[in-house]
ZASE-910228 format. One record per residue (C-alpha): residue in one letter; x, y, z. Coordinates in steps of 0.1 Angstrom, whole numbers, padded with zeros to 4 digits, always signed. Last residue first. Example, Ala and Ser with C-alpha at 12.3 -4.5 7.8 and 13.67 -1.06 7.14 Angstrom:
<sites>
S+0137-0011+0071
A+0123-0045+0078
</sites>
This chain:
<sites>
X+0651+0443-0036
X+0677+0413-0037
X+0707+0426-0024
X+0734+0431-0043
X+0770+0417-0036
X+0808+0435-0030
X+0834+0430-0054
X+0866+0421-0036
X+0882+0428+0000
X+0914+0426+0001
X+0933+0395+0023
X+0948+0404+0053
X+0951+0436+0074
X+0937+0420+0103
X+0903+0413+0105
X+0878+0428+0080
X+0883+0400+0052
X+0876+0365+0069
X+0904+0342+0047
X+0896+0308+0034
X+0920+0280+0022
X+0911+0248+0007
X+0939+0222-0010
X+0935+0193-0025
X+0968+0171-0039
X+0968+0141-0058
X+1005+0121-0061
X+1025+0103-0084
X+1054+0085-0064
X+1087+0103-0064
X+1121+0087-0051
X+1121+0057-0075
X+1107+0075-0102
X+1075+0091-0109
X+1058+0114-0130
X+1018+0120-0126
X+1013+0146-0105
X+0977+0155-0097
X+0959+0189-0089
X+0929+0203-0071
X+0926+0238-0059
X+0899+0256-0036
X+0902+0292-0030
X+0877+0314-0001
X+0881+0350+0001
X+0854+0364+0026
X+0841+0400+0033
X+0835+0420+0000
X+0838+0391-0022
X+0858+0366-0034
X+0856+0330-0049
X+0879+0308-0064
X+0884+0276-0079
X+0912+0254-0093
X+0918+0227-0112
X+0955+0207-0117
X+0971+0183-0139
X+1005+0171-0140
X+1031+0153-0164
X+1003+0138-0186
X+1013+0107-0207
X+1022+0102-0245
X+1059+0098-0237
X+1065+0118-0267
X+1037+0143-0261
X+1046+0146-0227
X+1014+0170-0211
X+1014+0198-0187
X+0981+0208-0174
X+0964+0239-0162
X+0928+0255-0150
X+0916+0279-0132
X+0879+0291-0123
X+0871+0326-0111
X+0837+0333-0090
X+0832+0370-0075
X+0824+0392-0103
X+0812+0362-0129
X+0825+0335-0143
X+0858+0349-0147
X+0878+0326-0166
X+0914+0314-0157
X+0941+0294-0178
X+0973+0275-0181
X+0984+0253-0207
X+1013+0229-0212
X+1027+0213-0244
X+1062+0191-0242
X+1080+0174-0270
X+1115+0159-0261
X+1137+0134-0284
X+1155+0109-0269
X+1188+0106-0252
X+1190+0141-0238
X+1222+0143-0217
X+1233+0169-0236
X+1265+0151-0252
X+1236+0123-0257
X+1211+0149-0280
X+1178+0138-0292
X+1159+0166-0307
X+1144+0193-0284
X+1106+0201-0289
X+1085+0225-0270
X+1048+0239-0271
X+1031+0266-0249
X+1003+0280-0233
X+0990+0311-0219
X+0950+0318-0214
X+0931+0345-0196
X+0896+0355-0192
X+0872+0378-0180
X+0883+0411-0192
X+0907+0397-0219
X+0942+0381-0221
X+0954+0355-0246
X+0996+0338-0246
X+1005+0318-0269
X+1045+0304-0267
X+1057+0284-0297
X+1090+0267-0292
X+1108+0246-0322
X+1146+0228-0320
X+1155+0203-0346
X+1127+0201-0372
X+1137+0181-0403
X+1127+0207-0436
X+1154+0189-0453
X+1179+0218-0453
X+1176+0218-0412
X+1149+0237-0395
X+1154+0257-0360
X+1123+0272-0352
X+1109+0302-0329
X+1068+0310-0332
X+1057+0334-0302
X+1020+0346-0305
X+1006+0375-0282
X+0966+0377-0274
X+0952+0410-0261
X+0926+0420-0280
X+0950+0444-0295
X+0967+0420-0315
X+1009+0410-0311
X+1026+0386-0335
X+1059+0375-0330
X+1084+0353-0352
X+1117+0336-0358
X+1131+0315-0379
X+1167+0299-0379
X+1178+0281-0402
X+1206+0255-0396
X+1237+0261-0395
X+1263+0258-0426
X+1299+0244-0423
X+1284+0217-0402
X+1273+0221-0369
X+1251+0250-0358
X+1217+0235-0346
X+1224+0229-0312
X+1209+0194-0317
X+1232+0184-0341
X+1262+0193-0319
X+1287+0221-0323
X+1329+0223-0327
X+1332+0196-0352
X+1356+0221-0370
X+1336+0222-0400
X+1350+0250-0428
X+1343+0284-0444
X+1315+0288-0420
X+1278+0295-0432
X+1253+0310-0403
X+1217+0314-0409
X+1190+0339-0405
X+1149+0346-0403
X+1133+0372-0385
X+1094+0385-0382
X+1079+0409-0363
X+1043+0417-0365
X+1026+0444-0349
X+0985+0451-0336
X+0971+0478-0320
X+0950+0494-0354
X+0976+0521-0358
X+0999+0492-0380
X+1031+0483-0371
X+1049+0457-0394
X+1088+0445-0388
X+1107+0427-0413
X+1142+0413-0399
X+1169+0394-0425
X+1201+0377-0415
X+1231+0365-0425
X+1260+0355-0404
X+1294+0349-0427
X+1321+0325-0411
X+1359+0322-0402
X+1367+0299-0375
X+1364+0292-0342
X+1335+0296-0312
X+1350+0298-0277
X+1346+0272-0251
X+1351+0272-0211
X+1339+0304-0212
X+1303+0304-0208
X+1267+0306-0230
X+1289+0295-0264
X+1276+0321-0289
X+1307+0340-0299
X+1313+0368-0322
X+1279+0374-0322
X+1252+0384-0349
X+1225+0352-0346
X+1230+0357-0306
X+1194+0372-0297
X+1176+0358-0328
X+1181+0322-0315
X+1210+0295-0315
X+1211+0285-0277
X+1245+0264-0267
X+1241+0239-0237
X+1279+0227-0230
X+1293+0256-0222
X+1300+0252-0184
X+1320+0222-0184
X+1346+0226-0213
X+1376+0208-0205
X+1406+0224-0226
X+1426+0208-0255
X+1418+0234-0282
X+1420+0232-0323
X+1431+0260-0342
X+1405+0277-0363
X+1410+0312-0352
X+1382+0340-0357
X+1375+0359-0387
X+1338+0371-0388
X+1316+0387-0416
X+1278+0399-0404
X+1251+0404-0431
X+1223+0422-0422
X+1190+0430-0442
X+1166+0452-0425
X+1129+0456-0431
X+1106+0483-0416
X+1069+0489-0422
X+1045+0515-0408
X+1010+0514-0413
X+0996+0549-0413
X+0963+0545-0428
X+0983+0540-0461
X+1022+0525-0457
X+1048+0541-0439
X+1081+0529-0452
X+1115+0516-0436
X+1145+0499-0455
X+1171+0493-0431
X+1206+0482-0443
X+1232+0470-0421
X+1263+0460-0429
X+1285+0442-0399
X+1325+0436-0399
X+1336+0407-0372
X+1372+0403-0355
X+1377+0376-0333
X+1398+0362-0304
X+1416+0332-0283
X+1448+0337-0261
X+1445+0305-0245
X+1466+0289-0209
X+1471+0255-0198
X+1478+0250-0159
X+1483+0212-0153
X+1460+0181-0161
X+1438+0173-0189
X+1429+0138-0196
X+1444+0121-0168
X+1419+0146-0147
X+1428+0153-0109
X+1437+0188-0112
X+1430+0216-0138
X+1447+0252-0134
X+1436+0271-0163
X+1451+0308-0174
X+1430+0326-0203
X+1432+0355-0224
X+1406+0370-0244
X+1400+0393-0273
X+1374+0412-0287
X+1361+0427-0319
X+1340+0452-0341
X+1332+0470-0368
X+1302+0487-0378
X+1283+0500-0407
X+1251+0512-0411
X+1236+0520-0445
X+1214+0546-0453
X+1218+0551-0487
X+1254+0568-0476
X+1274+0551-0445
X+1268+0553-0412
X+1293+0545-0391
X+1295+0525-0362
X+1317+0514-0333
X+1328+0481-0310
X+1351+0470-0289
X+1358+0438-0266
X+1389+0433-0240
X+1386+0399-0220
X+1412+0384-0195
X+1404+0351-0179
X+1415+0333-0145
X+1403+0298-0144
X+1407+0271-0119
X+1393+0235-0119
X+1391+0207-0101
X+1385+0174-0116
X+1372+0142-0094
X+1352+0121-0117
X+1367+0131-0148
X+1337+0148-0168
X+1310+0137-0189
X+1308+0149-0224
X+1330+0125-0244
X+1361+0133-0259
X+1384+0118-0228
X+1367+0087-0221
X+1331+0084-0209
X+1342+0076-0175
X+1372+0095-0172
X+1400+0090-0145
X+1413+0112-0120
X+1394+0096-0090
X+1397+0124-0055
X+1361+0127-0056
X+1350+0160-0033
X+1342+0177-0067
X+1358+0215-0066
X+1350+0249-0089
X+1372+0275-0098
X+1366+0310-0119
X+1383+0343-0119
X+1372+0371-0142
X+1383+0403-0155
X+1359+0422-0182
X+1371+0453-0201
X+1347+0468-0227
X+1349+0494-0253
X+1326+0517-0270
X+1334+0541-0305
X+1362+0560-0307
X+1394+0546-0316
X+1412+0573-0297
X+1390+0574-0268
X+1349+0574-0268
X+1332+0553-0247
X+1344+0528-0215
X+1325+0502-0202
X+1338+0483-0171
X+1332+0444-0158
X+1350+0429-0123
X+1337+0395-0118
X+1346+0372-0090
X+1332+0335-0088
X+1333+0303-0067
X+1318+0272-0069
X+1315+0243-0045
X+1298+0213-0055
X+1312+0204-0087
X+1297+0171-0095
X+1312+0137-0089
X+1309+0133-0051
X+1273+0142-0059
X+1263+0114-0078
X+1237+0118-0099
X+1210+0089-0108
X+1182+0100-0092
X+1178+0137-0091
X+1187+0149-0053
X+1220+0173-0064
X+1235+0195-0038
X+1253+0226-0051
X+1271+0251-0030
X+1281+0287-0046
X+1300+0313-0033
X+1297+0346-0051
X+1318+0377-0059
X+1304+0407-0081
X+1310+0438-0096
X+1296+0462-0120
X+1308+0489-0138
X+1292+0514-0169
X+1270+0536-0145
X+1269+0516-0114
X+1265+0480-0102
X+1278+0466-0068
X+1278+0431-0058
X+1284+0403-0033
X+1270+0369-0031
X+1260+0340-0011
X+1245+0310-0027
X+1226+0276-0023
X+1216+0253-0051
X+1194+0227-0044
X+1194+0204-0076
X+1159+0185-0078
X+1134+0216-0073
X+1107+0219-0059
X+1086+0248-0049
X+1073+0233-0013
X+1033+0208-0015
X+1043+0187+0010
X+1050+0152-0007
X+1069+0174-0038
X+1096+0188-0010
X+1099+0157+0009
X+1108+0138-0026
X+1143+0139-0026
X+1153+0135+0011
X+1166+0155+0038
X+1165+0188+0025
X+1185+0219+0026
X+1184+0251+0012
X+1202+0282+0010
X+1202+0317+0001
X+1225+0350+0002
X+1225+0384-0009
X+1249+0416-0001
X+1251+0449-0018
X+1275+0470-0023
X+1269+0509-0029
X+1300+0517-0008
X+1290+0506+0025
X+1267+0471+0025
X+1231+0468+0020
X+1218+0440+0031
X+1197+0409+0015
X+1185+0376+0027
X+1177+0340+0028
X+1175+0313+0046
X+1158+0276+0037
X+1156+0244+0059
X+1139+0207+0048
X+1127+0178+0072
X+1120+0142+0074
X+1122+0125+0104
X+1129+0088+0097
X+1111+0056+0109
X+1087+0051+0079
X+1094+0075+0049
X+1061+0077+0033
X+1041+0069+0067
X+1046+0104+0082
X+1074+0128+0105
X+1075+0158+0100
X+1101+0188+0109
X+1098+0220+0091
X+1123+0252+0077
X+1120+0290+0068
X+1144+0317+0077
X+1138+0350+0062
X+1166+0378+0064
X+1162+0415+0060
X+1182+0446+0055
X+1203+0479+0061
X+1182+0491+0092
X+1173+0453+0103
X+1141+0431+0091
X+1134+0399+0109
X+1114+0370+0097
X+1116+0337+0111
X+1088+0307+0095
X+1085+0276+0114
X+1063+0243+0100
X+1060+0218+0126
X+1049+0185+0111
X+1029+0151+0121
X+1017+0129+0096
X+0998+0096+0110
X+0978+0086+0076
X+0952+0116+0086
X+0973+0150+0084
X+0985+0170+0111
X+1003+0199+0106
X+1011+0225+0133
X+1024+0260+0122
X+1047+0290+0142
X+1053+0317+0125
X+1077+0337+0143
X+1084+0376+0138
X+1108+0406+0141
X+1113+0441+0138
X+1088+0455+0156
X+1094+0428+0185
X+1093+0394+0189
X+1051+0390+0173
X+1046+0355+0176
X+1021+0342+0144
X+1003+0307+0149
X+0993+0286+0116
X+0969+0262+0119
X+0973+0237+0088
X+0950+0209+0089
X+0952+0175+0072
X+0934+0149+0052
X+0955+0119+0037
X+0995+0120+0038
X+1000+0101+0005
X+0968+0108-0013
X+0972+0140-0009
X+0944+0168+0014
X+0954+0201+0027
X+0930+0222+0047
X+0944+0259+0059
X+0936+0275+0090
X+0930+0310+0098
X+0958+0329+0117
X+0965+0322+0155
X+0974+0356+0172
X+1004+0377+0178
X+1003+0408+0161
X+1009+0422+0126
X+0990+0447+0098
X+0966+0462+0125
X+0940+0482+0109
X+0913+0460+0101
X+0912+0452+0134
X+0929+0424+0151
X+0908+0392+0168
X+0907+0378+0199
X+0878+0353+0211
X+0866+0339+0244
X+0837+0313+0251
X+0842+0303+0210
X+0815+0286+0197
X+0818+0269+0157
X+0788+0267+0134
X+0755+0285+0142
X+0736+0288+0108
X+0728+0324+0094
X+0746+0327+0063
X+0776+0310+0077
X+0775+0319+0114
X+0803+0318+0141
X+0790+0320+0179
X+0810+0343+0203
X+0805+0340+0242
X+0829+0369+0248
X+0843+0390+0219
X+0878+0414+0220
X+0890+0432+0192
X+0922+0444+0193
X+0937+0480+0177
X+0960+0484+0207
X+0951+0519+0213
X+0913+0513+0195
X+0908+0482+0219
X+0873+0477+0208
X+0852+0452+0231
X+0824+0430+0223
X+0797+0418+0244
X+0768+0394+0242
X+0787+0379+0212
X+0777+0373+0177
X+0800+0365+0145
X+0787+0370+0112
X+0791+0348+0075
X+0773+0352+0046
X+0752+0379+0061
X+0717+0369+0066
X+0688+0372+0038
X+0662+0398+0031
X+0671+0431+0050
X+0706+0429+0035
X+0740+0436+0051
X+0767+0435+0027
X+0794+0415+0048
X+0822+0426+0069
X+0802+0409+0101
X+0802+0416+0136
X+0770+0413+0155
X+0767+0427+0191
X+0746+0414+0223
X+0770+0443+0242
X+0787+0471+0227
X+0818+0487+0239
X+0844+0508+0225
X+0874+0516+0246
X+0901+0543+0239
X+0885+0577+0239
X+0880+0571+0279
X+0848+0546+0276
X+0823+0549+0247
X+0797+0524+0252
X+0776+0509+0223
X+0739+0503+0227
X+0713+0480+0204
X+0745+0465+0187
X+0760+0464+0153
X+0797+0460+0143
X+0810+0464+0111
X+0844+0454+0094
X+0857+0471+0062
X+0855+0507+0059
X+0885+0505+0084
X+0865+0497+0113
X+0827+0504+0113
X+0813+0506+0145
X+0771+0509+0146
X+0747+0523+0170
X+0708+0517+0180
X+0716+0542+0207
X+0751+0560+0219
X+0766+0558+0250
X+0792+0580+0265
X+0825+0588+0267
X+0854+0605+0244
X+0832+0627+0225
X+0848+0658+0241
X+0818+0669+0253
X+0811+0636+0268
X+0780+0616+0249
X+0749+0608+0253
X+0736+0592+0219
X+0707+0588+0197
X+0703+0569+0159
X+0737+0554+0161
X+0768+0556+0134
X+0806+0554+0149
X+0831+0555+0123
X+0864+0543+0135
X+0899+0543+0109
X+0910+0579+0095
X+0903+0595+0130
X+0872+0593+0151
X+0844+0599+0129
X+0808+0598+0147
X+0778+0596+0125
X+0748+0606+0142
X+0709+0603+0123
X+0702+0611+0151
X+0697+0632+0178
X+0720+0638+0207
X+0728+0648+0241
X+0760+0661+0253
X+0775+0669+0284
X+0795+0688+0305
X+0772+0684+0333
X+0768+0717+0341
X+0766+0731+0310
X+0744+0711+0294
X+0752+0711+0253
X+0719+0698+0234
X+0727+0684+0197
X+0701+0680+0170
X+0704+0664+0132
X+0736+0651+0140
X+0773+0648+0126
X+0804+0646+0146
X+0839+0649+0137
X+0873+0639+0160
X+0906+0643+0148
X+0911+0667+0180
X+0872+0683+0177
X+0853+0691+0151
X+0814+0695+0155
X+0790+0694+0129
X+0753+0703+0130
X+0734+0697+0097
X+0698+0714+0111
X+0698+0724+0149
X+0722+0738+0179
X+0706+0738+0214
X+0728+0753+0243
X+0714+0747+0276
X+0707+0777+0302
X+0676+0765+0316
X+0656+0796+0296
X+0670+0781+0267
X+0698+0788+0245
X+0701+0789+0208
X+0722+0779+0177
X+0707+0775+0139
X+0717+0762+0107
X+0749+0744+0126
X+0787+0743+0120
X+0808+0739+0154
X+0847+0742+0159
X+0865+0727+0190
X+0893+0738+0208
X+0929+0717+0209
X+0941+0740+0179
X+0935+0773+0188
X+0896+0787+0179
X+0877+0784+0147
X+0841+0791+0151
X+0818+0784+0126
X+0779+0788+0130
X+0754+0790+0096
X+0732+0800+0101
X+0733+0818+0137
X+0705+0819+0159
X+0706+0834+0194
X+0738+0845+0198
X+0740+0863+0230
X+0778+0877+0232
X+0778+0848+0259
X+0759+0825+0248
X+0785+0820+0216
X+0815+0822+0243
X+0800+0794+0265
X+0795+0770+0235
X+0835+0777+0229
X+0844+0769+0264
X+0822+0740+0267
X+0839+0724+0237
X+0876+0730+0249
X+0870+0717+0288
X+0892+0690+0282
X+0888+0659+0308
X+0911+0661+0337
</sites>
């Protein structure tokens, strides 16, 4: 039965004869209706007339007219616009008349609009109102365009009728024609499309083109299956013009303590003649009891260069993982599985530790007797190449390993450190750690058994920082450092697989031990110096600068000539950043020997402003064979955008081998946005290659409708020419 709220309240006001009343508010219980008017009167036939900025509020529901008339025996309403019709936070009805239910739930309203989610619009000459759910118009236009009286929408669809699921937040279209600023381009006899306010249902989503010059011109229609309100399947055809054929799935499903995402594809194509190619990723994350928390990942492919041919994140070691941690105040725990598959062409995989395993258990602790912090870290380590050949290819001091060793590794590590200060301002601190070590090592002539280390070091560290605030309010800081350490010299007959790449930067200048992993520990007595000088000035812009070196009291061959740190003095390290308030940041790091040869530099820009942005970067690593870098390596790349204007951005990027004197990759890119239609062209070229990879050219053009679907936001909106 329809409610009888809003003729109960008009029937009250004629009742104790209210005549004219400005303005009218009545508040009743919560399902009755509340109307605002200048003036309110009945006629000699009995029907209420309210005049001037009416307003009626009703269950969500708010009206606005110039004029409404309430008939009492029909239980209707007739209106004068301007009307604007508010049905929740979503549906905004507009018309110029309407004859409507007085509950607003029915009726027709005149020369009307829908606007759905402040985004899509919907015009027709009538639109029907049909049990509060249902929203009709017939001969409709929908557009989320600017609608100007000079030129046609960029893009509309018309249908002779549309219909507004507001329940199942559908929109329905029969006989709908697709216009780009005015010109008939696709027909569809029946059309489904979500509102603005639906974030998921099943439906096909807008196509993607992708053109390479391996798999020619193809189409990507992407089809998303709803399985529940936890759970979804994307389901996407490929087909590409040199006879590729792919299935692209995507599985999503959330649960109360997590989520997993599955992602895989099937193709078949001219590149690898005969085979089905295909590649298969998972991953996810749960919370477990006890504040643990549970990740995983994986990949698989089925050849090296499947990835790069269709357009995936790369990558040419797959590493897949499943790990389980908990971190709180001062603790932190982990265990991990690790699998490694290598595709780079050259590796062996038999050869290469392809199962890892880890468990970590790390604690701080502060105060105690000694005072100061402490740390105890237990960890177990082992890791297994399915090659069963003990012998050594590069002979037992080289960097490559036996071809089958296993390894085992249970370590023991106690660190402490505290600080005084001392008078003038000086900082003192003293510090030191210790670590103990059980191997197991199979398969290896060179090392074989279960040797053991007890390794540590002691370190005292002065600090002296000078700070001064300068006119205007510059500020200024320098600090001096000089760092003593004592540390064992004696020689140790242990593989070392997982130190092998050693970083000599600011970050690790003061530190007992800079070898990245465990497998090596840093000997010997030597003095770190060091000296920081830090400017801040109220303008926006600071400059750090830091410079140090490392002087042993002997060579122990322990670090390469790339590392920078052999001999019994490193090389120098320089360091510097400079930040300005126009938004540009410069990141200068060297590592110079004592004939001013450059062994390791990196230079990072980075430039940001209202319209533009620009990062780039330079990199060279000297040769180094125990890395497995047997000529030098100088790299630049650059990446930028420019706004050309509100709704146009351009993009642009390229990596370039300066040694090799050839381009790595290339790439362009284009886009445009507005209020009703995101549309992003990109163009890039690869130019490596090896006998898996083939240079490549990739286009790509993707467009996305705004207003359907809670998809792409909408952007600046246009002018219309007056």
């Amino acid at each position: 039965m329809r409610p009888r709220s809003f003729r109960h309240l008009l029937t009250a006001l004629a009742t104790i004869g209210l005549l004219t009343f400005a303005p009218v508010k009545s508040t009743l219980a919560q399902d009755m209706a509340a109307l605002v008017a200048n003036s309110v009167r009945i006629d000699a036939s009995g029907q209420l007339i309210a005049e001037g900025g009416v307003e009626v509020f009703y269950q969500g529901r708010t009206l606005r007219a110039s004029r409404i008339v309430y008939d009492r025996a029909a239980d209707r309403l007739t209106i004068s616009g301007p009307i604007v019709l508010v049905d929740g936070d979503t549906v905004i009805l507009v018309a110029d008349q309407a004859d409507l239910a007085a509950d607003l739930t029915e009726g027709v309203l005149i020369s009307a609009r829908l606007v759905l989610n402040r985004e899509l619009q919907l015009a027709a000459n009538q639109i029907q109102r049909v049990g509060g759910r249902y929203t009709q118009l017939d001969n409709a236009v929908a557009s989320s365009c600017k609608i100007c009286a000079d030129a046609a929408p960029l893009w509309e669809i018309r249908a002779r009728r549309v219909i507004h699921d507001q329940e199942e937040r559908q929109i329905y279209f029969d006989h709908a024609q697709f216009r780009v600023s005015g010109l008939p381009i696709l027909y569809f006899p029946r059309l489904r499309m979500p509102d603005p306010t639906l974030a998921r249902t099943s439906g096909f989503m807008m196509p993607q083109l992708r053109t390479t010059s391996g798999l020619g011109t193809g189409v990507k229609l992407p089809y998303f299956l709803t399985l529940g309100p936890h759970r979804d399947l994307t389901i996407t055809p490929y087909l590409s013009t040199k006879s590729g054929r792919t299935v692209e799935l995507r599985y999503r499903q959330a649960f109360a303590t997590g989520e997993i995402e599955v992602n895989g594809a099937l193709s078949r194509d001219r590149l690898v003649p005969g085979d089905t190619r295909h590649f298969l990723t998972a991953k996810g994350a749960f919370d477990l009891p006890r504040g643990f928390g549970l990740t995983f990942d994986g990949i698989i492919v089925s050849d090296p260069a499947y990835l790069l041919d269709y357009g995936l994140p790369a990558a040419d070691r797959l590493t897949s993982r499943i790990e389980v941690s908990r971190t709180r105040r001062n603790e932190h725990l982990s265990g991990r599985l690790i699998g490694i598959r290598s595709i780079r062409a050259g590796e062996i995989n038999s050869t290469l530790p392809t199962i890892i395993t880890d468990f970590t258990y790390h604690r701080r602790f502060s105060g105690g007797p000694l005072g100061g912090e402490a740390g105890l870290q237990f960890q177990t380590h082992g890791h297994y190449r399915s090659s069963t050949d003990p012998t050594d290819p590069d002979g037992a001091a080289g960097p490559l390993p036996a071809l089958g060793r296993d390894v085992s590794r249970a370590s023991l590590r106690l660190d402490w450190r505290r600080n005084w200060e001392l008078p003038m301002g000086i900082m003192a601190s003293v510090l030191g750690e210790v670590t103990a070590d059980a191997y197991k090592i199979g398969q290896d002539d060179s090392f074989g058994g279960g040797p053991s280390r007890l390794h540590g070091g002691a370190a005292m560290e002065l600090r002296w920082p000078w700070a001064k605030s300068g006119a205007q309010g510059v500020g200024h800081l320098i600090e001096p450092v000089v760092q003593f350490v004592w540390a064992p010299k004696g020689t140790e007959n242990l593989p070392n697989e997982d130190s092998i790449l050693v970083e000599f930067d600011e970050g690790n200048l003061f530190s007992i031990n800079r070898y990245p992993g465990s497998d090596a520990t840093e000997r010997g007595g030597r003095i770190n110096v060091g000296l920081s000088y830090t400017r801040v000035d109220p303008a926006g812009w600071t400059l750090s600068t830091a410079v140090g070196r490392v002087f042993r009291t002997e060579d122990l061959g322990q670090f390469t000539v790339a590392s920078g740190l052999d001999g019994r003095r490193s090389d120098w390290l320089a360091a510097a950043q400079l930040s300005l308030p126009m938004g540009m940041g410069i990141t200068q790091r060297l590592l110079i020997d004592d004939d001013f040869k450059l062994t390791k530099s990196e230079t990072r820009l980075a430039l940001a402003g209202e319209r533009y942005g620009v990062s780039g970067s330079y990199v060279f690593l000297t040769a180094d064979p125990f890395e497995e870098r047997p000529d030098d390596i100088a790299e630049l790349a650059v990446d930028g955008s420019y706004k050309v204007n509100e709704v146009w951005t351009a993009r642009a990027g390229a990596r370039y081998d300066i040694e090799a004197k050839r381009a790595n990759r290339a790439g362009l890119g284009l886009q445009f946005r507005n209020e009703c239609v995101s549309l992003d062209l990109s163009l890039s070229r690869r130019f490596t290659s090896s006998t898996s990879v083939k240079p490549t050219t990739d286009f790509g053009l993707s467009v996305d409708l705004v207003g359907f679907g809670a998809g792409t936001g909408a952007g600046p909106s246009r002018s219309c020419r007056r």
